[in-house]
C-alpha positions as a printed NumPy array, in Angstrom:
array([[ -88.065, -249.024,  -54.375],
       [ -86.333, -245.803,  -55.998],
       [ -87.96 , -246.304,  -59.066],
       [ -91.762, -247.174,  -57.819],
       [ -91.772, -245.058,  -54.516],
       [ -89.262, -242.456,  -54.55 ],
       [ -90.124, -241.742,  -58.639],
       [ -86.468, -241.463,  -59.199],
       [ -85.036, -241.56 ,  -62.327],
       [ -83.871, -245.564,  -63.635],
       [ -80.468, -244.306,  -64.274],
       [ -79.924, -243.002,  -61.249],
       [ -81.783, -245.714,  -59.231],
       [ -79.711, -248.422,  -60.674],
       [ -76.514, -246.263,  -59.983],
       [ -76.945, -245.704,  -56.203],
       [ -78.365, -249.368,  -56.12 ],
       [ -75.576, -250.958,  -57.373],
       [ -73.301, -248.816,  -54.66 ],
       [ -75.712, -249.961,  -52.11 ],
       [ -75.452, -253.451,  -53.173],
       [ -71.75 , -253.536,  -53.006],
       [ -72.438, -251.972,  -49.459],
       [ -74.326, -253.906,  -47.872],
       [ -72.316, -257.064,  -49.845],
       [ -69.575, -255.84 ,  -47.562],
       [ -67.302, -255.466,  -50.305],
       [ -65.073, -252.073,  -50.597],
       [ -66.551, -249.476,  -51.884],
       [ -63.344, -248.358,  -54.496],
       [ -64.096, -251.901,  -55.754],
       [ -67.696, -251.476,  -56.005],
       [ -67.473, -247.942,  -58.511],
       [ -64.608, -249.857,  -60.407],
       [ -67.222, -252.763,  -61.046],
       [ -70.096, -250.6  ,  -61.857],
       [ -68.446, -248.357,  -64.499],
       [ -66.3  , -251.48 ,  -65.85 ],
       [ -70.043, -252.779,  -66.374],
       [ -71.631, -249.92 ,  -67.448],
       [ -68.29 , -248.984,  -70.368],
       [ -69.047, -252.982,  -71.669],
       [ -72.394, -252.621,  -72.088],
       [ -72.528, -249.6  ,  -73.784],
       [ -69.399, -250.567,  -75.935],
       [ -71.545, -253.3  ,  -76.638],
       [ -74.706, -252.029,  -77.053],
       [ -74.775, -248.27 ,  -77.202],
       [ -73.683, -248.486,  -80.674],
       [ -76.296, -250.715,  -82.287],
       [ -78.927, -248.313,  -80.382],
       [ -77.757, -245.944,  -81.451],
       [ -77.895, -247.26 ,  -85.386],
       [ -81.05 , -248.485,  -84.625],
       [ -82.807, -245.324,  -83.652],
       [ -81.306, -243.334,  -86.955],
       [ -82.43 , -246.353,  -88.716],
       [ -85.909, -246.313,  -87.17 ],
       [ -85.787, -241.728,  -87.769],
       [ -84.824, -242.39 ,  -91.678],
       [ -87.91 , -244.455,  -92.003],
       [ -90.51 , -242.284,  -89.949],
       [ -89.138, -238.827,  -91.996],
       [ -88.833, -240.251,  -95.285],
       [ -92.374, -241.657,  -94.84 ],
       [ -91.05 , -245.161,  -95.532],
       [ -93.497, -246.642,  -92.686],
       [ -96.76 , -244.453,  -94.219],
       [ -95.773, -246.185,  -97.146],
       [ -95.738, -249.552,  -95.744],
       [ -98.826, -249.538,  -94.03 ],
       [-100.856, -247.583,  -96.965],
       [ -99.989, -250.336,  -99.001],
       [-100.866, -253.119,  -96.923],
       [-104.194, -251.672,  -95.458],
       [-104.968, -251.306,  -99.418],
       [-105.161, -255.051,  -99.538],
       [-106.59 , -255.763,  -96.52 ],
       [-110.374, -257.271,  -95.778],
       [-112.245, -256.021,  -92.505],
       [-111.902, -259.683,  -91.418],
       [-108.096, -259.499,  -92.273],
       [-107.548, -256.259,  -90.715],
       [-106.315, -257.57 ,  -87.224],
       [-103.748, -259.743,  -88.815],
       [-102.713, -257.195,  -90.965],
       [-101.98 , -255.299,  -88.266],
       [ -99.829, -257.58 ,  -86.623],
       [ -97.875, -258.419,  -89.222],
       [ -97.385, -254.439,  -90.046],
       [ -96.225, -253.799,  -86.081],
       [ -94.068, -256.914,  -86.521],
       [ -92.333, -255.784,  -89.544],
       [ -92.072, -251.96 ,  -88.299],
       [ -91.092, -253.393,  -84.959],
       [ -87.905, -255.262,  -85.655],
       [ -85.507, -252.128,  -85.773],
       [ -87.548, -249.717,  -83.922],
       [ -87.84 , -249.117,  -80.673],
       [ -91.106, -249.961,  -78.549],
       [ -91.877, -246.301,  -77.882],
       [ -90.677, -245.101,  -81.208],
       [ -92.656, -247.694,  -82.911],
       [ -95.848, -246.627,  -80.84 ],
       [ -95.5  , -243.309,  -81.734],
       [ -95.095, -244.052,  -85.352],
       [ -98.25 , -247.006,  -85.597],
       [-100.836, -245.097,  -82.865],
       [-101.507, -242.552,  -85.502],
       [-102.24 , -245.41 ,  -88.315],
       [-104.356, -247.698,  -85.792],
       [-106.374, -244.747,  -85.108],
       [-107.02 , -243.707,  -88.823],
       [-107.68 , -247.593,  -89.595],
       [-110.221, -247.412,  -86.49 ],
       [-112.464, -244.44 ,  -87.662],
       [-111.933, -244.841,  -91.418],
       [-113.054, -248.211,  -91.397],
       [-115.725, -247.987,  -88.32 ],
       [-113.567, -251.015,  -86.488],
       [-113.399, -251.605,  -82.689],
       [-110.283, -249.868,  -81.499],
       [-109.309, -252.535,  -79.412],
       [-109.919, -254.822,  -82.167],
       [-107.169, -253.272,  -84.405],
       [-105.074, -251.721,  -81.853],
       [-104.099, -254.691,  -79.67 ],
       [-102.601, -256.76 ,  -82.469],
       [-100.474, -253.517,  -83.5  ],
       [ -99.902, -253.334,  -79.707],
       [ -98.56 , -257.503,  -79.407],
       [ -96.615, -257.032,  -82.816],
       [ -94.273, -254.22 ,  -81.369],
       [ -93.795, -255.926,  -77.738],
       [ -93.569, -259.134,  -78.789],
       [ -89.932, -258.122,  -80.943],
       [ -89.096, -255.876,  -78.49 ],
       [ -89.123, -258.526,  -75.455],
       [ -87.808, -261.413,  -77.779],
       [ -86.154, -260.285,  -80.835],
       [ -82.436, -258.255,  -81.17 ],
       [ -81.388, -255.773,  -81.983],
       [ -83.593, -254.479,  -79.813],
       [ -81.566, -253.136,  -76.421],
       [ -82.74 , -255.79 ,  -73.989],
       [ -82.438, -259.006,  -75.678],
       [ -79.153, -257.621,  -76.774],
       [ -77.753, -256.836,  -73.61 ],
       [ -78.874, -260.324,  -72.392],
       [ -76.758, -262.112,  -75.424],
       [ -74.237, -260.09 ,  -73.916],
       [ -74.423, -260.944,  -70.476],
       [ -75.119, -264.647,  -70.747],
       [ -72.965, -264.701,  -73.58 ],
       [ -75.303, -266.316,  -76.172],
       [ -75.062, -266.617,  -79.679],
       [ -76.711, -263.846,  -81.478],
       [ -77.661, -265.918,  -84.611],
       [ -79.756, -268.385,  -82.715],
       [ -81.37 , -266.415,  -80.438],
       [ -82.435, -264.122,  -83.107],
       [ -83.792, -267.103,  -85.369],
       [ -85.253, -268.987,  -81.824],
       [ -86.656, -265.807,  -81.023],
       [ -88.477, -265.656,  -84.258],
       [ -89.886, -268.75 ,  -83.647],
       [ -91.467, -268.017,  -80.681],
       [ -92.704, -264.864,  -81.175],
       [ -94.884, -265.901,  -84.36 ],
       [ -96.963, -268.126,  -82.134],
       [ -97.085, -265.704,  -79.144],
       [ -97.551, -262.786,  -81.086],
       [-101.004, -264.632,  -82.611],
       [-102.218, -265.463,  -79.664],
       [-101.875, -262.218,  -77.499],
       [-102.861, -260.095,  -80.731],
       [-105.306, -260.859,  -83.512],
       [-107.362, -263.875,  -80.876],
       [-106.915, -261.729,  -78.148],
       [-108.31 , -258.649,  -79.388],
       [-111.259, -260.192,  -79.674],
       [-111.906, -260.25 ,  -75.902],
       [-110.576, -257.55 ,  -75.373],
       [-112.758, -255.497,  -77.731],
       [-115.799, -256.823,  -75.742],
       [-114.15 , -255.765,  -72.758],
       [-113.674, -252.408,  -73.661],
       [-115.669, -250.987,  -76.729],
       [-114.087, -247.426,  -77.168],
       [-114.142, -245.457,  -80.512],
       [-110.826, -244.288,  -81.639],
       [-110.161, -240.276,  -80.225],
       [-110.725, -237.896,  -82.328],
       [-108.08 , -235.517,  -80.637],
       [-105.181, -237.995,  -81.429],
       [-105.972, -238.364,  -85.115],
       [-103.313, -236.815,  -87.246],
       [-104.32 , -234.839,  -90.314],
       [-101.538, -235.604,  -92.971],
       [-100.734, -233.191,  -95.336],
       [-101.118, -233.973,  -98.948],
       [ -97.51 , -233.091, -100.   ],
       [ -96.271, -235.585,  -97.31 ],
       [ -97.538, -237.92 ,  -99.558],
       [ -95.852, -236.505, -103.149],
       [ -92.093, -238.094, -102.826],
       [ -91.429, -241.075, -100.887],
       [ -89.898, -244.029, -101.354],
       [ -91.151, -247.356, -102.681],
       [ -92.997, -249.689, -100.68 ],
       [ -90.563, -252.99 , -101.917],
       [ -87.591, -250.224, -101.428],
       [ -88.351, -249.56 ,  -97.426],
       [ -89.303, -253.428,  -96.607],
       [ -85.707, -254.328,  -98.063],
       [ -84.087, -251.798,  -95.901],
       [ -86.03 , -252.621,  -92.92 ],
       [ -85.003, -256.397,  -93.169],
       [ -81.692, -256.006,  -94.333],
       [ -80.206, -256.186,  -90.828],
       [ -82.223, -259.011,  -89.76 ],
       [ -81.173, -260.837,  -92.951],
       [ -77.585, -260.704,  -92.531],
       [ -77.44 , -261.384,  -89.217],
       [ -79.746, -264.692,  -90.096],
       [ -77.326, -265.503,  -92.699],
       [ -74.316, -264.979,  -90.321],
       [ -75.537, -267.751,  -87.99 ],
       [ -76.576, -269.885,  -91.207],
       [ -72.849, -269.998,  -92.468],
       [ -71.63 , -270.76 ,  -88.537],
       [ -73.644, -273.919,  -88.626],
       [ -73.283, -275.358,  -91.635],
       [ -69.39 , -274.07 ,  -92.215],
       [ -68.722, -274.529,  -88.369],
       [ -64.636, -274.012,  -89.049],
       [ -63.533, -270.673,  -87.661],
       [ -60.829, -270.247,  -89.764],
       [ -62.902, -270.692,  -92.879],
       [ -62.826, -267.415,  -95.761],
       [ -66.57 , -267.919,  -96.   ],
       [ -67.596, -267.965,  -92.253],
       [ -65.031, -265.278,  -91.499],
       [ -66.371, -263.313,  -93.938],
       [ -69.876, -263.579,  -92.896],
       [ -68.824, -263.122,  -89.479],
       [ -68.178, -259.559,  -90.623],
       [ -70.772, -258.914,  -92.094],
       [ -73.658, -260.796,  -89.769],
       [ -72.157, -258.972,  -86.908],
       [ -74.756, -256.599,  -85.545],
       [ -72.973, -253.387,  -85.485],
       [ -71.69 , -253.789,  -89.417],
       [ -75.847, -255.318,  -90.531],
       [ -77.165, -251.982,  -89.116],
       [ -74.589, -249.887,  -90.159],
       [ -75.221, -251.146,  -93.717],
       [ -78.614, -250.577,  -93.64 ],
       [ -78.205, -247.321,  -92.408],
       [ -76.174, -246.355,  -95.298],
       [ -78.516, -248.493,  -97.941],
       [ -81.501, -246.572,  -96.253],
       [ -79.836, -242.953,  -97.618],
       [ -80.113, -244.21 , -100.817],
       [ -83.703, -246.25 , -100.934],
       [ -85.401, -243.662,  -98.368],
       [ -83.967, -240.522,  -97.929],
       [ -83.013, -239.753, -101.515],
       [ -86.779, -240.773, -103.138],
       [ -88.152, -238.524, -100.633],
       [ -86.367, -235.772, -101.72 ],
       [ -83.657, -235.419,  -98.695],
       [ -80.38 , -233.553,  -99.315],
       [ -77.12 , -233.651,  -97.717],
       [ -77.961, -230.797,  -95.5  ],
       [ -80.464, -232.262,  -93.939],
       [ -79.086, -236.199,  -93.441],
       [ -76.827, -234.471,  -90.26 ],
       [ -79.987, -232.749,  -89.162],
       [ -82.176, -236.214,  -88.974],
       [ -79.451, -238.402,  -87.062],
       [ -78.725, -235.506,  -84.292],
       [ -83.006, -235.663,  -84.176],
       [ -82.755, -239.291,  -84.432],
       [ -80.377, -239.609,  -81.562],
       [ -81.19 , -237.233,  -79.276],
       [ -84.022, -239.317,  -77.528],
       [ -82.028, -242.262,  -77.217],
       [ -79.604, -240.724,  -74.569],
       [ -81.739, -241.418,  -71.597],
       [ -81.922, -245.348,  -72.945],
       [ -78.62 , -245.624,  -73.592],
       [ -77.534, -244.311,  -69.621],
       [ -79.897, -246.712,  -68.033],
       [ -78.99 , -249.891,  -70.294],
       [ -75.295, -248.815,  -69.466],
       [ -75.997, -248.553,  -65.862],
       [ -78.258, -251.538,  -65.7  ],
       [ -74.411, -253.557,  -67.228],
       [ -72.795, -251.687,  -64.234],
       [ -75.701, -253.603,  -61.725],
       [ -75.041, -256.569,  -63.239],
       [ -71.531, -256.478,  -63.235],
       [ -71.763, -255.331,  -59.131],
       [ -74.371, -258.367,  -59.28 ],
       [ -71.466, -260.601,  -60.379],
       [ -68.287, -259.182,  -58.569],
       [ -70.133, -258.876,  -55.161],
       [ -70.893, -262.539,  -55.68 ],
       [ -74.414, -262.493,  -55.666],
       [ -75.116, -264.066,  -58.691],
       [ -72.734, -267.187,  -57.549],
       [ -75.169, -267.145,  -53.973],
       [ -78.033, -267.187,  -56.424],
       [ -76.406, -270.138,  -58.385],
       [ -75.481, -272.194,  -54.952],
       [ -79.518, -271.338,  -53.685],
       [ -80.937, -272.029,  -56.888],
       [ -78.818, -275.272,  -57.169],
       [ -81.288, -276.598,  -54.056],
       [ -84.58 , -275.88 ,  -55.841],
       [ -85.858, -277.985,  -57.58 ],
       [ -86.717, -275.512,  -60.479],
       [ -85.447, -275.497,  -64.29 ],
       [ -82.721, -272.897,  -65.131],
       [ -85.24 , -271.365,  -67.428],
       [ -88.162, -271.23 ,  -65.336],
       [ -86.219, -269.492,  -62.575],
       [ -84.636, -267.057,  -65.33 ],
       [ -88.416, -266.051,  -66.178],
       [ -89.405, -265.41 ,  -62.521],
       [ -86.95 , -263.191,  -62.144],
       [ -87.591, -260.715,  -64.652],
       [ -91.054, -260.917,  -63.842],
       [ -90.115, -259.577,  -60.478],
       [ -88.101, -257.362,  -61.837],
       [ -90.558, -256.049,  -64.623],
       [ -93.218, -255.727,  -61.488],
       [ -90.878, -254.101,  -59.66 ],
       [ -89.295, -251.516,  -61.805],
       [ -91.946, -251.103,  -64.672],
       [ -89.145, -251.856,  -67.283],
       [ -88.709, -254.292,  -69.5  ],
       [ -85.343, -253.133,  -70.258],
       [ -84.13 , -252.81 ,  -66.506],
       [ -85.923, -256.333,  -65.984],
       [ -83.552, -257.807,  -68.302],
       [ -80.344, -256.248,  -67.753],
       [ -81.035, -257.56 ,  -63.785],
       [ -81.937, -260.892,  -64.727],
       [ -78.996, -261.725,  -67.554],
       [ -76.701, -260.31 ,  -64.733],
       [ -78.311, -262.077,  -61.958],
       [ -78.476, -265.67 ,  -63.944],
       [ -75.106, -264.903,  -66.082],
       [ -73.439, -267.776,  -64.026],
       [ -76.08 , -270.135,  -65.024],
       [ -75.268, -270.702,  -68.502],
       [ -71.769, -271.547,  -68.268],
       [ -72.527, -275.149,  -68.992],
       [ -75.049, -274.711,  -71.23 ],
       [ -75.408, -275.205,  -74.729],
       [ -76.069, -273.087,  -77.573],
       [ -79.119, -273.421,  -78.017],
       [ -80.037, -273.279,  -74.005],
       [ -77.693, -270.586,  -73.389],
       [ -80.251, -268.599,  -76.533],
       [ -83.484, -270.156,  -74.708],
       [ -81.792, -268.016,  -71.327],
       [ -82.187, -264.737,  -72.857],
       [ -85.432, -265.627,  -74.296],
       [ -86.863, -266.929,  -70.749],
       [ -85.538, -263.779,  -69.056],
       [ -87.08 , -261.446,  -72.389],
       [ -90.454, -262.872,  -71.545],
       [ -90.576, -262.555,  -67.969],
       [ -89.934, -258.661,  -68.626],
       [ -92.89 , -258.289,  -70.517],
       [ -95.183, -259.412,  -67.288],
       [ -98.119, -257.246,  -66.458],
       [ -97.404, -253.913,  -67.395],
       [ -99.002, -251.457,  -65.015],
       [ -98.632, -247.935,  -63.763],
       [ -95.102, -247.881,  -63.263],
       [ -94.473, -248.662,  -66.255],
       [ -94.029, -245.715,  -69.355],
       [ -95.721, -247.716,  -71.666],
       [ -98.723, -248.123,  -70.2  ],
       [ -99.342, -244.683,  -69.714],
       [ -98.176, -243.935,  -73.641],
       [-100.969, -246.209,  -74.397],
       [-103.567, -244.96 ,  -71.865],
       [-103.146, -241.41 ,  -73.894],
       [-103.062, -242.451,  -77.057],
       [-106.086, -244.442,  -76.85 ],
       [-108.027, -242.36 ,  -74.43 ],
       [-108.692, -245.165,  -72.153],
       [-108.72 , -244.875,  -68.567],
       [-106.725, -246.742,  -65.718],
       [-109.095, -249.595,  -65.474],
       [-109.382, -250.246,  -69.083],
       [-106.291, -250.061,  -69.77 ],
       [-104.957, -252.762,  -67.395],
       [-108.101, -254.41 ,  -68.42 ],
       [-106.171, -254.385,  -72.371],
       [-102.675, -253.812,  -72.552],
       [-101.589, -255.241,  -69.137],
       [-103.545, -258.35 ,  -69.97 ],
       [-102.088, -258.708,  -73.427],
       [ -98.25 , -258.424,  -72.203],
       [ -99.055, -260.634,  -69.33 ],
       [-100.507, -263.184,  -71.854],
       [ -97.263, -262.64 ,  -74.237],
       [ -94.961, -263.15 ,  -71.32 ],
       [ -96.834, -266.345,  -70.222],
       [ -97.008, -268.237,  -73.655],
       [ -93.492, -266.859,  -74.944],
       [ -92.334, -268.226,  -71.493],
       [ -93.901, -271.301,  -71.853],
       [ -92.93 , -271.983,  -74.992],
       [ -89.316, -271.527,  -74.202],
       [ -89.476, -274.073,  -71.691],
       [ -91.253, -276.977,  -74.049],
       [ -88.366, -275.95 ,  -76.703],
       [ -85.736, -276.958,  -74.304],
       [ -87.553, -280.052,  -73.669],
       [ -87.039, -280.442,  -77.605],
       [ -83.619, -279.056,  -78.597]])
């Protein structure tokens, strides 16, 4: 209601919500603040870090021009019939350590050059860009909300990362490259000429390799892969190896890493000094501070969720319904997402709201939880929702057609990913 009618600010929406909550919960309201900002420290002791590594990471690759070099390359080799998946597979690869918006800021530009160089349908080329980077934002850490989910439900970050993976190829085909091409019927627009960036030759002079940046981009995801490898097969806690790779597979030390190998393989080839490294993480962080305070207060709702007892009221309705854990994870953060407009708040709620659900779950299920809830926050994007209207601009589409072509395409990711969740716990 603050968000959507009031136009307040998420941050402080979820702030006097949670003292409402604890309110009208009846419990005292000294306990209610000590809830919410025992919540909101967690989470962004949790979280706030790897953001925060995540958005110099995702800054060091946009300055250097690591991601112009990645996409020149590929759209080199590409075929006009190949050009869809291409760009899917570019958004996917940019997409893993960059934030949605910063990674829409940082493709839009290339979609629109590949649209009029190339005389393709914008639709046709910008939708599977568009799927690529919302697909591993909803399903895949270490982006903020599936993160903040692990933590909440206490999952296992290895296997949701490598589960989420798995879903999100599928999903990620069907709501891009097929999709696009209904959607490009639907809406035949030429790419805007206003939005089309001139680049400067002598952006192109010094930057780094193309094999350089796709090793730095991955690194993160590799370890962290690896991490959960060594659990399962190792599986003794006490082990040198497993401890080891505990180290470093955890999130905070894979990014960090990469950060620092990312000095060396993109800012250095490009020509960066010292001087200006300090510059480009102050510029790299600066955005992030309005993400970080509403992920930190979405951990304080959930943790005045769970002290005022509503999650357990949840847990004793839900016990009565005759719906799968999963399922009723998923509806949740669609609510949510319809609600609120973000994905982010959607599943901060949800992993607080259905926290007490995976206590008795396994592994795996407990990973198929913060999956569930990471689809359901993708649902139907519409007005209230910042990314809708990022992509309205950018594409020079109207209201209609855009909910006719993005808000279609995350409602179709959040359906299949959904679904597909729910036939892999029917499997594992």
């Amino acid at each position: 209601l603050l968000i959507t009618k009031f136009k307040l600010h998420a941050f402080l929406s979820l702030t006097i919500g949670s003292l409402a909550l604890g309110a009208f919960a009846g419990a005292p309201l000294d306990k209610v603040i000590t809830s919410f900002t025992a919540g909101l420290g967690s989470t962004v002791a949790g979280v706030g870090v790897l953001i925060a590594l995540g958005a110099i990471l995702g800054k060091m690759l946009a300055d250097s021009g690591g991601a112009d070099q990645i996409v020149d390359t590929i759209l080199a080799k590409a075929t006009p019939r190949s050009m869809p998946w291409t760009m899917v597979l570019i958004a996917s690869v940019i997409g893993l350590p960059l934030f949605f918006e910063v990674g829409i800021v940082l493709l839009i530009p290339v979609v629109l050059m590949v649209a009029k160089r190339g005389n393709y349908s914008l639709m046709r080329i910008g939708i599977p860009a568009l799927a690529g980077l919302s697909v591993m934002h909803g399903l895949v850490p270490p982006h903020p909300g599936p993160l903040v989910a692990i933590d909440a439900v206490d999952a296992n970050l290895g296997v949701t990362l490598a589960l989420g993976v798995l879903i999100a190829i599928p999903t990620v085909i069907i709501a891009g490259p097929l999709f696009a091409k209904y959607a490009a019927r639907w809406v035949d627009v030429p790419a805007p000429d206003r939005m089309i960036p001139q680049r400067a030759s002598e952006e192109l002079e010094k930057r780094p390799g193309f094999g350089a940046t796709l090793s730095t981009i991955l690194l993160p995801v590799v370890l962290m892969l690896l991490k959960a490898l060594v659990d399962i097969i190792v599986d003794d806690p006490e082990n040198v190896v497993q401890r080891t790779f505990d180290v470093i597979g955890n999130p905070l030390i894979a990014l960090l890493v990469s950060v620092i190998v990312g000095i060396f393989t993109l800012l250095r080839p490009a020509g960066f000094g010292k001087d200006r490294l300090s510059g480009l993480v102050e510029k790299g962080l600066a955005p992030i501070a309005g993400i970080l305070l509403i992920v930190g207060a979405g951990g304080g709702f959930k943790q005045t969720l769970i002290d005022s007892g509503v999650g357990e009221m949840i847990l004793e309705i839900s016990k009565d319904w005759s719906i799968p854990a999963l399922l009723l994870a998923w509806l949740i953060a669609v609510a949510i997402r319809l609600a609120t407009g973000s994905a982010t708040v959607a599943t901060v709620s949800a992993a607080g709201l259905v926290a007490p659900l995976a206590a008795d779950m396994s592994t795996t299920h407990a990973a198929l939880l913060v999956l569930a809830i990471g689809a359901g926050s993708l649902f139907f994007s519409h007005v209230n929702d910042a990314g809708f209207w990022l992509v309205k601009e950018y594409f020079g589409l109207n209201v209609g057609q855009t909910i006719k072509t993005w808000s279609v395409m995350e409602t179709i990711i959040s359906v299949v990913a959904g679904a597909l969740v729910l036939l892999l716990s029917l499997v594992i």
